[in-house]
C-alpha positions in Angstrom: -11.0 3.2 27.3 -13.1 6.4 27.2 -17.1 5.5 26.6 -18.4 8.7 26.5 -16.8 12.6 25.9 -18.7 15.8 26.4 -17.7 19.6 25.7 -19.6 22.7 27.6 -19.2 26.1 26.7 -17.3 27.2 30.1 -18.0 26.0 33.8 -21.6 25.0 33.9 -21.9 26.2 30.1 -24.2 24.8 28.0 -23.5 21.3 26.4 -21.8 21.8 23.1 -20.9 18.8 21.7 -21.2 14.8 22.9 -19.7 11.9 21.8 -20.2 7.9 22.6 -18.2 4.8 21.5 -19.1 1.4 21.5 -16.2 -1.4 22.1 -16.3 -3.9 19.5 -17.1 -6.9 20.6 -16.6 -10.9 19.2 -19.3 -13.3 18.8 -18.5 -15.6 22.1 -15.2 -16.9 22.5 -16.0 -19.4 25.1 -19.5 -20.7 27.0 -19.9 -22.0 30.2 -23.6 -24.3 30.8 -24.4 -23.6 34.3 -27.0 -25.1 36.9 -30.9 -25.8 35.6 -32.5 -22.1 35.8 -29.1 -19.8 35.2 -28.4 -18.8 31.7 -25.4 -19.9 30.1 -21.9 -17.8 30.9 -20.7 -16.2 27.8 -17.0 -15.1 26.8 -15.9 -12.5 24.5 -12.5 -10.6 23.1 -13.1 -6.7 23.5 -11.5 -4.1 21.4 -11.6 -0.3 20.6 -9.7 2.3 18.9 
């Protein structure tokens, strides 16, 4: 999945236009309690377009 695009004006042009996407992302699908002093383990389904 492509997280970021960017178009220059030629080899080592300037930066014309930029572009970033974000996945979408579930609340937490599953949890995991791990030892005293580690935070919990968190799973989620990931998506984009």
């Amino acid at each position: 999945m492509t997280r970021e695009e960017a178009t220059y004006n030629g080899d080592g042009g300037k930066l014309e236009t930029a572009s970033s996407f974000r996945p979408w992302v579930s609340a937490a699908t599953a949890t995991e309690k791990r030892a005293e002093g580690l935070p919990d383990l968190h799973a989620y389904v990931t998506g984009g377009a």
